[in-house]
RODRENVO-310254 format. One line per 4 residues: number of its first residue (from 1); their letters; for each residue x, y, z of N, C-alpha, C. Coordinates in Angstrom, 3 decimals. Layout:
<nodes>
NUM) a) X:Y:Z:X:Y:Z:X:Y:Z | ... .
</nodes>
This chain:
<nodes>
1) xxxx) 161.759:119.390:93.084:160.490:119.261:92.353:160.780:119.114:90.860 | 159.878:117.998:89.783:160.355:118.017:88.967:160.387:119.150:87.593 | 160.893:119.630:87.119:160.638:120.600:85.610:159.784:120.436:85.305 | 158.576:121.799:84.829:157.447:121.566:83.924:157.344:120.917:82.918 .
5) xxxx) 158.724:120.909:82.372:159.254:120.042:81.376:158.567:118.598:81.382 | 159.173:117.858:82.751:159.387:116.345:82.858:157.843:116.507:83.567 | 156.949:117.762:84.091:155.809:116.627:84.153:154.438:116.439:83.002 | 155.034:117.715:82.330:154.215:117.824:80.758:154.478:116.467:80.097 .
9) xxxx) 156.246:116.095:80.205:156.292:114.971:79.332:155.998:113.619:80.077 | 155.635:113.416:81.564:155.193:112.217:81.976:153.565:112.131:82.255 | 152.888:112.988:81.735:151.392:113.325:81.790:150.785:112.719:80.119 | 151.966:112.615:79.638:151.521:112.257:78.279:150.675:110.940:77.755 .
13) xxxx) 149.590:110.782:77.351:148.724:109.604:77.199:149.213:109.095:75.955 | 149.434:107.652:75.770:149.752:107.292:74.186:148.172:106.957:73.580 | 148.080:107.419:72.308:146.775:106.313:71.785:146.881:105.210:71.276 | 145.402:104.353:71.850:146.177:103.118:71.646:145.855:102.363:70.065 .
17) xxxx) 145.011:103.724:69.282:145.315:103.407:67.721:146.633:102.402:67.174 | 146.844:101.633:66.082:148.056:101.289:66.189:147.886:101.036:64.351 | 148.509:101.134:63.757:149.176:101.126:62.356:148.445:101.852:61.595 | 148.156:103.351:62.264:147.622:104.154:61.092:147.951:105.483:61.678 .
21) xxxx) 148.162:106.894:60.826:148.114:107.573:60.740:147.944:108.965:62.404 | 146.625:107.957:63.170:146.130:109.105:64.030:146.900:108.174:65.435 | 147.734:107.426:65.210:148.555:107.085:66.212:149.743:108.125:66.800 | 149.209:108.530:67.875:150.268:109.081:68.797:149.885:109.404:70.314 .
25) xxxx) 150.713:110.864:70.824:150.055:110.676:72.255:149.214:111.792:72.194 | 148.687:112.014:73.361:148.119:113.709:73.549:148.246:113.758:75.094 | 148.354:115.256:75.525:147.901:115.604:77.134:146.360:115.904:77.374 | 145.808:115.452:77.981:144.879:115.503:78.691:144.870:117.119:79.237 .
29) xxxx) 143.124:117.283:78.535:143.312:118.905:79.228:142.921:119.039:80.836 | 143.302:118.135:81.355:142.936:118.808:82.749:144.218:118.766:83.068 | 145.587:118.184:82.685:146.885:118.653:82.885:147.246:119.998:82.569 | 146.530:120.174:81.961:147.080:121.696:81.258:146.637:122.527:82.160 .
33) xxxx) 144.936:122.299:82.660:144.340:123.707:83.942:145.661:123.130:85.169 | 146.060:121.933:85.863:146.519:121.397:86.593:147.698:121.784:86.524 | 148.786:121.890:85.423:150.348:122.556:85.723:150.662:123.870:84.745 | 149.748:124.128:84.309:149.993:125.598:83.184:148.874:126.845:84.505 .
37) xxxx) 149.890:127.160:85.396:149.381:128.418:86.299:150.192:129.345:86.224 | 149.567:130.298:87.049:150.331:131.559:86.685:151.826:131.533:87.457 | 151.936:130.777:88.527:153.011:130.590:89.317:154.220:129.819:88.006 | 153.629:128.836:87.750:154.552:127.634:87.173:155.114:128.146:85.446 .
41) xxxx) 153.751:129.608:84.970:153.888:130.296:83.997:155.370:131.026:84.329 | 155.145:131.513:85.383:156.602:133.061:85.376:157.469:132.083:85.844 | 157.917:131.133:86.341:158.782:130.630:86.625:159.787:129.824:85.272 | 159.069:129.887:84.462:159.867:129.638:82.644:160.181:130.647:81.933 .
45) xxxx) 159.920:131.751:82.485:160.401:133.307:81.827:161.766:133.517:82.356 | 162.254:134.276:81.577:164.057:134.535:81.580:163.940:135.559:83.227 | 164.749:135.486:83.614:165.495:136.064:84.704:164.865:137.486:85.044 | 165.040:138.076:83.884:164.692:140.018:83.700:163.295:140.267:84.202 .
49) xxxx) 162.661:138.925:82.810:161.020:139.150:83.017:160.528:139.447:84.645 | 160.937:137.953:85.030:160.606:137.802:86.459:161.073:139.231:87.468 | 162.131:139.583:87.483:162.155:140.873:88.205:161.667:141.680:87.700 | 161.365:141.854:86.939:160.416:142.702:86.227:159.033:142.595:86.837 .
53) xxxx) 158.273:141.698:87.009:156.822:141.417:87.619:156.963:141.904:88.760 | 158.082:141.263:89.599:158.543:142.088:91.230:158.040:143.710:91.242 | 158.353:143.857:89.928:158.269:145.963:90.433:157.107:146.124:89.497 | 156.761:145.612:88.411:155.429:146.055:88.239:154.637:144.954:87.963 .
57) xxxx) 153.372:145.041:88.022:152.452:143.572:87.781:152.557:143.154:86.311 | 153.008:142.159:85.906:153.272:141.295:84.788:152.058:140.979:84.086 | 150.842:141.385:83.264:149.671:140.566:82.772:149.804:139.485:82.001 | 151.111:138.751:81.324:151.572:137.773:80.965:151.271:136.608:81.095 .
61) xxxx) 151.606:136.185:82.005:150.883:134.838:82.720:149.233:134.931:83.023 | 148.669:136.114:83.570:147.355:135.589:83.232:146.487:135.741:81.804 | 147.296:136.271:80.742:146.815:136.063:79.473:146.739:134.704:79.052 | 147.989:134.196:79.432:148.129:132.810:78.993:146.885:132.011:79.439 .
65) xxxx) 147.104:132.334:81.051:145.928:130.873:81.463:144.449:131.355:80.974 | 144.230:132.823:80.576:143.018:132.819:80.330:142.825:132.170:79.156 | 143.896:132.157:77.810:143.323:131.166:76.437:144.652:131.244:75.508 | 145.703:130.693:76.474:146.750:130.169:75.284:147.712:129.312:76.225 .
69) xxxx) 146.791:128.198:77.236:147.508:127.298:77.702:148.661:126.276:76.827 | 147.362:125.914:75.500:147.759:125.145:74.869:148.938:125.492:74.141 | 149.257:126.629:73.698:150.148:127.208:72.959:151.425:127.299:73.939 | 150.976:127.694:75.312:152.753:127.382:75.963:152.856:126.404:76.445 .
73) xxxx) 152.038:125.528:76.274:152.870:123.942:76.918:153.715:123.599:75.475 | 152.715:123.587:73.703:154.236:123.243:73.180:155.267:124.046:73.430 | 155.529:125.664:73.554:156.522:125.950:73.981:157.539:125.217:74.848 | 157.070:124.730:76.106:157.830:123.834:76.953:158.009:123.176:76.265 .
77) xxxx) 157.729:122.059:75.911:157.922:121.168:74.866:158.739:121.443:73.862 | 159.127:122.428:73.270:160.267:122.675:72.252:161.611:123.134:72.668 | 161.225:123.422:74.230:162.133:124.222:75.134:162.240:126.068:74.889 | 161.261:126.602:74.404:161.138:128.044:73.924:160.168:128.817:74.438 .
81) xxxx) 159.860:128.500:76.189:158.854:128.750:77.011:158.744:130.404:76.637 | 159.978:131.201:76.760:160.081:132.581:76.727:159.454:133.120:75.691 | 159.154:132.612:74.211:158.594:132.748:73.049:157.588:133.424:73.232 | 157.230:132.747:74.492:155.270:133.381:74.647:155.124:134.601:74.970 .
85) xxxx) 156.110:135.750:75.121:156.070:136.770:75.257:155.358:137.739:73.685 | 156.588:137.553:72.784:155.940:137.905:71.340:155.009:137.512:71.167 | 154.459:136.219:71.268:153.235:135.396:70.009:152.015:136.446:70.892 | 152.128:136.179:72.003:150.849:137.086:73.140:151.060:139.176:72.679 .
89) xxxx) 151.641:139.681:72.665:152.343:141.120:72.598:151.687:141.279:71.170 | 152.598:140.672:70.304:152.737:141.106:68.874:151.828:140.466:68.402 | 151.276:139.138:68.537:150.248:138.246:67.428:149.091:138.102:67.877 | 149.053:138.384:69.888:148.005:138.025:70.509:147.269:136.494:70.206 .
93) xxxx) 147.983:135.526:69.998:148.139:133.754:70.114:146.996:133.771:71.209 | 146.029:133.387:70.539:144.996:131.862:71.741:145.418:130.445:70.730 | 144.563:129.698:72.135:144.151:128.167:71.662:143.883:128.304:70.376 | 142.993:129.005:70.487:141.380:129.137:69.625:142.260:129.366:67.790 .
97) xxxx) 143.642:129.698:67.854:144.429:129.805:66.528:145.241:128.660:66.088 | 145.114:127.531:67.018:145.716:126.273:67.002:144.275:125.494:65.897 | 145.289:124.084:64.985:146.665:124.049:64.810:147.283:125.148:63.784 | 148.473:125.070:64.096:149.246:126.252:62.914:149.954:125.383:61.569 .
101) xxxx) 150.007:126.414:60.561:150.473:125.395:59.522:151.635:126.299:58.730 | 152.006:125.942:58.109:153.158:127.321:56.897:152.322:127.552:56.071 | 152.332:128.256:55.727:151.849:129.105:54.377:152.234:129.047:52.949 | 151.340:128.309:52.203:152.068:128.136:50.906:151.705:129.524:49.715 .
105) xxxx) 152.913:129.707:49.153:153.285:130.666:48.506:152.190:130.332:46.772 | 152.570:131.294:46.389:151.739:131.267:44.982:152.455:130.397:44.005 | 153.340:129.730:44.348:154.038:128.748:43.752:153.602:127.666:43.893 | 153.172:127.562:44.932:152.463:126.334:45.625:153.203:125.627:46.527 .
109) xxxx) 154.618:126.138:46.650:156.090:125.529:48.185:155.507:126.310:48.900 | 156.172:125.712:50.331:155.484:126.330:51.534:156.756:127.099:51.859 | 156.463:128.182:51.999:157.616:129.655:52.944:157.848:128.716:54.381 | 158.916:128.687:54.982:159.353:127.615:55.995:159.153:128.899:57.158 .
113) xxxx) 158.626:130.033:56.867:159.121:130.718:58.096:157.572:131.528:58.493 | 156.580:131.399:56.879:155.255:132.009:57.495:154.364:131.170:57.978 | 154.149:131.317:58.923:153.027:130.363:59.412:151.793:131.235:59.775 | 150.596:130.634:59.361:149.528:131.080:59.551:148.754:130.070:60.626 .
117) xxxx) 147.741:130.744:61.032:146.263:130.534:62.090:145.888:129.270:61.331 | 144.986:129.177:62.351:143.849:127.722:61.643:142.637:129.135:60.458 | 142.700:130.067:60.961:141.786:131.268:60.047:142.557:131.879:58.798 | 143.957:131.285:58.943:144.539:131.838:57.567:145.456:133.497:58.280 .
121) xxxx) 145.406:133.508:59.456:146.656:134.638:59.696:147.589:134.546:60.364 | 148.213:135.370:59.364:150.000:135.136:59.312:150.521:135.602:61.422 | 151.150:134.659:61.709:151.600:134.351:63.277:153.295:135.230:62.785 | 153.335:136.348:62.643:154.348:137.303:62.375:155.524:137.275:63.616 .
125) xxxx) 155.761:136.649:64.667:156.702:136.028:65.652:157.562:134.868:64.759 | 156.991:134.174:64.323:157.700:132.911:63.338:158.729:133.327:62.481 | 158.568:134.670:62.177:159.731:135.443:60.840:161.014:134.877:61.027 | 161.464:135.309:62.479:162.440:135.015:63.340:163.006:133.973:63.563 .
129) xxxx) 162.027:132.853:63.658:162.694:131.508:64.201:163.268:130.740:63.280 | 163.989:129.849:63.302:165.009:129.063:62.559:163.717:127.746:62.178 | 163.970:127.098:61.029:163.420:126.205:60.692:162.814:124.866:61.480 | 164.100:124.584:62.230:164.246:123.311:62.088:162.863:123.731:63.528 .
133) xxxx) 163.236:124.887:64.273:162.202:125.020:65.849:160.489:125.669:65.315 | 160.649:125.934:63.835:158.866:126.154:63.754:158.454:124.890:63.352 | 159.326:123.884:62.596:159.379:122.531:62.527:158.761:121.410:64.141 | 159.070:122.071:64.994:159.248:121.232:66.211:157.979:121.697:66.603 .
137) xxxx) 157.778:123.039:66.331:156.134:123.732:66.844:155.194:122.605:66.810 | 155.291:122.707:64.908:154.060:122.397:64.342:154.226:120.952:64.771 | 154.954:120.110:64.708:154.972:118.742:65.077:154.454:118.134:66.589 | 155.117:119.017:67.550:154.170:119.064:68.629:153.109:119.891:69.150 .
141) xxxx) 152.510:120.533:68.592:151.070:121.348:68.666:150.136:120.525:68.875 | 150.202:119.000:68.316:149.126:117.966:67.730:148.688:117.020:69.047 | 150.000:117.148:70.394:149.534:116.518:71.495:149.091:117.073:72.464 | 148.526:118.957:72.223:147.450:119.523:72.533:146.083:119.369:71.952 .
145) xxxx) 145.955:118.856:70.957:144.785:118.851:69.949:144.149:117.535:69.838 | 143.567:117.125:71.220:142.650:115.885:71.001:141.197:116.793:71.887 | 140.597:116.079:70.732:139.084:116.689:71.015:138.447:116.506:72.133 | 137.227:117.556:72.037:136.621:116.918:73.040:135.166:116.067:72.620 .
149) xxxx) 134.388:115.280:73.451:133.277:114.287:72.808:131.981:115.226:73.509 | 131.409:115.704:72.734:130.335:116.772:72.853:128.442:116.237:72.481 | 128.767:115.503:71.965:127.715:114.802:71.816:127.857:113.580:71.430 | 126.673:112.507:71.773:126.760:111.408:71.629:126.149:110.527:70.062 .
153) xxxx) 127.122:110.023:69.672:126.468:109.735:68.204:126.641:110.026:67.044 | 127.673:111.375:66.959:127.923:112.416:66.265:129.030:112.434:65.858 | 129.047:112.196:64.027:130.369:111.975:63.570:131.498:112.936:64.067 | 132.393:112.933:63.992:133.878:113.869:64.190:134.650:113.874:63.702 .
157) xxxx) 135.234:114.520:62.759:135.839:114.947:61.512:137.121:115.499:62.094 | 138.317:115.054:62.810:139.194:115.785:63.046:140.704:115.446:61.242 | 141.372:116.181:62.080:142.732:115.466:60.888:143.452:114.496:61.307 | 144.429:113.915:60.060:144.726:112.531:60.466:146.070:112.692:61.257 .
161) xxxx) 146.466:113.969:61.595:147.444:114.276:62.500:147.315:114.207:64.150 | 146.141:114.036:64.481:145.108:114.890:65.393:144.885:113.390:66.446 | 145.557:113.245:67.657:145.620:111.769:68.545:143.982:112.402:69.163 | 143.680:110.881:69.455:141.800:110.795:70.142:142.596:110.320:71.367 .
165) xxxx) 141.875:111.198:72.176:141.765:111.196:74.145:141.423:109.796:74.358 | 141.501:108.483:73.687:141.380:107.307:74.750:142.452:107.009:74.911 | 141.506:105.593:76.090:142.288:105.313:76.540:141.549:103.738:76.505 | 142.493:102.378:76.314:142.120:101.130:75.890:141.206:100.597:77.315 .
169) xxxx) 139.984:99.811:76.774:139.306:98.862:77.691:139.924:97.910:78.315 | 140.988:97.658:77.876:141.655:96.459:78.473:143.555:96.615:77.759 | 144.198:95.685:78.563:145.712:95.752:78.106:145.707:95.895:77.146 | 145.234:95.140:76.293:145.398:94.507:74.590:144.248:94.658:74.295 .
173) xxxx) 143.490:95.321:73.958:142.499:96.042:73.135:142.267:95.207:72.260 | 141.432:93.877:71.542:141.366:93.450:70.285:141.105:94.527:69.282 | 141.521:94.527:68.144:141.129:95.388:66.572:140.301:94.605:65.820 | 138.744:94.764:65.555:137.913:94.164:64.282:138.757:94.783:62.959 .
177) xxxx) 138.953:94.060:61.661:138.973:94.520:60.539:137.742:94.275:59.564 | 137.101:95.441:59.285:136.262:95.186:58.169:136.691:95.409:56.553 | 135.732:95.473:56.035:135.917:96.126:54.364:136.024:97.488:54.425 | 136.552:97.968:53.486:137.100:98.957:53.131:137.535:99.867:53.966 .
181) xxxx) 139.137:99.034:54.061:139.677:99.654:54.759:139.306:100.417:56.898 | 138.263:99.572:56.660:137.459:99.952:58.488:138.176:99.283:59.116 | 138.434:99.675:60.231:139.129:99.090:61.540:138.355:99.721:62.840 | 137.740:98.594:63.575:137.027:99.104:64.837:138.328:98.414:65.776 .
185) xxxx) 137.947:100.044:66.933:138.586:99.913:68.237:137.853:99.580:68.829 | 138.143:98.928:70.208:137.411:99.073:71.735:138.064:100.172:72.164 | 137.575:101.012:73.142:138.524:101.683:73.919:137.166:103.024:74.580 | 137.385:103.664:75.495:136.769:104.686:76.492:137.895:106.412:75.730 .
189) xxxx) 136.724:107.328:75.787:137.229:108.413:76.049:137.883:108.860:77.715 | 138.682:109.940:77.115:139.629:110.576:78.603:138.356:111.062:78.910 | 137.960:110.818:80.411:137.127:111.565:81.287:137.397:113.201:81.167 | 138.408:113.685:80.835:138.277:114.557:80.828:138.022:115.592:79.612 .
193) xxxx) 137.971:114.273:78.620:137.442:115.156:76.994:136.120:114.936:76.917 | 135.209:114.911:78.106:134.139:114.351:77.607:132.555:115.932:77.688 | 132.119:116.262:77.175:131.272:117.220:77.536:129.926:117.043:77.537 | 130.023:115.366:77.560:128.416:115.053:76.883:127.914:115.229:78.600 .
197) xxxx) 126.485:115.171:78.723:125.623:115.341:79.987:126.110:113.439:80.726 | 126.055:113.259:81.777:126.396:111.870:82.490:124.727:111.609:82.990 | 123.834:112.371:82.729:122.843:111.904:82.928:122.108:110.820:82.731 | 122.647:110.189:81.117:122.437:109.055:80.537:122.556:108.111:81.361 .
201) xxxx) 123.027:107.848:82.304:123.450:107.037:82.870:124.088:107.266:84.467 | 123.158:106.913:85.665:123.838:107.501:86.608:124.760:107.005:87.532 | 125.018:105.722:86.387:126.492:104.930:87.101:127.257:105.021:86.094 | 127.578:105.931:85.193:128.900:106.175:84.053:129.426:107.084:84.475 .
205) xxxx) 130.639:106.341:84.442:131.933:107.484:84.688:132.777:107.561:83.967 | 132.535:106.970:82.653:133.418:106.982:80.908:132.881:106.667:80.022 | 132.425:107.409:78.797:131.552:106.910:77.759:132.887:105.775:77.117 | 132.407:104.682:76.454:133.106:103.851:75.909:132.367:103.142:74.784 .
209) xxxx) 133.159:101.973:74.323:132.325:101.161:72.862:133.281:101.697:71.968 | 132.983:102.007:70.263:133.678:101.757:69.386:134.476:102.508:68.781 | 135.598:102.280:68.139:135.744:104.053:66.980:136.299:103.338:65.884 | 135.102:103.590:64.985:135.542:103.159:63.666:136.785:104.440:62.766 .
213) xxxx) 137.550:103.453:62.221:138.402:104.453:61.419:138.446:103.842:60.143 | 138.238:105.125:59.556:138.460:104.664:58.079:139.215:105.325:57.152 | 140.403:104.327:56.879:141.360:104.930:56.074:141.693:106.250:56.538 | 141.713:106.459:57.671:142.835:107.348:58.476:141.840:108.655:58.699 .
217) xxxx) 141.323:109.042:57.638:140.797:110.204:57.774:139.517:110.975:58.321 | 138.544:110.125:58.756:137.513:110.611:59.452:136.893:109.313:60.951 | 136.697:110.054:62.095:136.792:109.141:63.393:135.544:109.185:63.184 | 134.858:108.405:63.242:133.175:108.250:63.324:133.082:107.488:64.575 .
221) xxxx) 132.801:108.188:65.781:132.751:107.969:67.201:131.026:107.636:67.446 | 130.490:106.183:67.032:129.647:105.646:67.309:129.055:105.062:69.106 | 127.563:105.578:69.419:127.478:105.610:70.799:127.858:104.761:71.993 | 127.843:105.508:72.935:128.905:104.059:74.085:128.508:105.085:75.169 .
225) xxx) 128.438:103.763:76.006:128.128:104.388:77.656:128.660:102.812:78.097 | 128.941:103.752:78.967:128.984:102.066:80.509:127.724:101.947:81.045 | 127.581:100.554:81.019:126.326:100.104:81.751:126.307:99.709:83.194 .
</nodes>
């Protein structure tokens, strides 16, 4: 069977953005309810842990799946699955503290080793780790962090780090270029980022139509349904 590893990394969606900024991939959160379980959880814990659960019940793994999926798949992803012991123990890590950033000092350089919450608190597990792997965190944290589409019509302000859950209408997607700096996509949200009601429509099974970007920094996700 393959490593959580290899199916985290073959679940991966690319976006099909292309010469700007919010180009990359993301996982789809129904991969995450789908291979982040409590089984597939203890089976990435060191040796001890696991006999350890044998003789007494482990609450570990179901902390995780209750609200810090996202936080141990980058683990897998950096290869530092075991990590999730501290960040859960000592920092008590959800989703809900994603993305993480370093902490800049009163100097105004960033300390390479404090990293704080999206709320501004210090993730005190990081003290420990070597650069180059809170480096690898923060870099892949971002292909947990595609939104979800909650209403229809309604600008969305994510960062320009931050990949959007589509997925292209067609092979080759044409790109409109407008003025200043606008670039419209074609392309459908992931069915599974979607939270709007399907009532609109009782033959849609993917909202789709446009996403204007402008100059990288704000997705203004203008309305779309399948007809």
């Amino acid at each position: 069977m393959p490593s959580l590893y290899s199916q985290l990394v073959g679940a991966l969606i690319p976006c099909p953005l292309e010469d700007h900024s919010l180009k990359s991939q993301y996982l789809p959160c129904n991969v995450l309810d789908d291979l982040i379980t409590p089984e597939s959880i203890s089976a990435q814990l060191p040796l001890t842990d696991r006999l350890y659960s044998y003789l007494i019940s482990d609450p570990l793994p179901s902390l995780v799946c209750q609200g810090a999926k996202k936080v141990f798949a980058i683990l897998v992803f950096i290869g530092e699955p075991q990590a999730i012991r501290d960040l859960i123990d000592k920092d008590n890590i959800t989703d809900a503290d994603l993305p993480l950033c370093r902490k800049n000092s009163e100097s105004g350089a960033r300390d390479y080793n404090t990293v704080v919450s999206r709320a501004g608190h210090i993730i005190h597990s990081f003290a420990s780790w070597k650069e180059a792997r809170i480096r690898d965190f923060l870099v892949n944290q971002w292909v947990v962090q595609a939104p979800m589409l909650s209403e229809l019509g309604k600008e969305v302000k994510i960062d320009p780090q931050c990949p959007l859950p589509l997925i292209p209408l067609h092979k080759k997607s044409p790109e409109l270029h407008g003025s200043l700096g606008v670039v419209v996509h074609q392309g459908r949200f992931h069915p599974a980022h979607q939270l709007v009601s399907l009532t609109v429509s009782a033959r849609a099974t993917s909202l789709s139509g446009c996403l204007h970007v402008c100059l990288g920094f704000t997705a203004d996700l203008k309305r779309a349904q399948n007809a």
